[in-house]
N, C-alpha and C positions, 0 to 999 in steps of 0.2 A: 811207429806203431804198427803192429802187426793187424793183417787182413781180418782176421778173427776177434782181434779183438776191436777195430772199426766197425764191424758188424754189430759185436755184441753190443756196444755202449750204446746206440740209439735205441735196441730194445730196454735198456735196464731203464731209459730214460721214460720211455713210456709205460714203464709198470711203474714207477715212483708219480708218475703224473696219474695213473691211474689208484694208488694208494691215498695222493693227497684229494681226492676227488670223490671217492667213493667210502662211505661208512656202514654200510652193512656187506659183514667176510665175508658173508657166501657168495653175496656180487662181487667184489673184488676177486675174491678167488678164480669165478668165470669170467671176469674179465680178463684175468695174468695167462690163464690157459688159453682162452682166444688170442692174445699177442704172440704166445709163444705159437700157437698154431701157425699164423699169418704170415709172423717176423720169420721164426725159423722152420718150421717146413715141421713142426710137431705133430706125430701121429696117434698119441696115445701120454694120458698124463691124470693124475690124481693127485688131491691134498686131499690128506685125513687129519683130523683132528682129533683130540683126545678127551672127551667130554664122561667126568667122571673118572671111571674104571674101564670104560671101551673106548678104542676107535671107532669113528665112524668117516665117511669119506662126505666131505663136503662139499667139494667139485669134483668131476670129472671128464675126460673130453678124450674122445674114441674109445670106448668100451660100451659093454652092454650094458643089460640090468646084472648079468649072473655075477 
C-alpha cells in the first residue's frame, strides 16, 4: 500500500463516520471540511450546492465573506 494512500483511508474513514452520524448537510458539510483541515493540512475548501437555478456555497473553510 502506498504512503498516500495509508494516509488517505483513515481520513475517508472518518468522513463516512461523520456522514452516518450527522443529518443535517450543512453540518456535515462543516464537519468534512474541518477533517480535511486537521487530517490533511487544508487551507482553503467550499461545497456549493445547487438549489434551484443557482448556486449557493454551503460550507466553506479559509475564505472571507467576499
Amino acid at each position: 500500500m502506498s504512503t498516500k494512500l495509508a494516509l488517505e483511508i483513515p481520513v475517508l474513514q472518518e468522513i463516512t463516520a461523520a456522514i452516518v452520524r450527522e443529518r443535517n448537510i450543512r453540518r456535515l458539510l462543516e464537519q468534512i471540511l474541518a477533517i480535511l483541515e486537521r487530517r490533511m493540512g487544508m487551507l482553503r475548501g467550499t461545497f456549493t450546492l445547487l438549489e434551484g437555478d443557482e448556486l449557493s456555497i454551503a460550507a466553506s473553510h479559509g475564505l472571507d465573506a467576499e
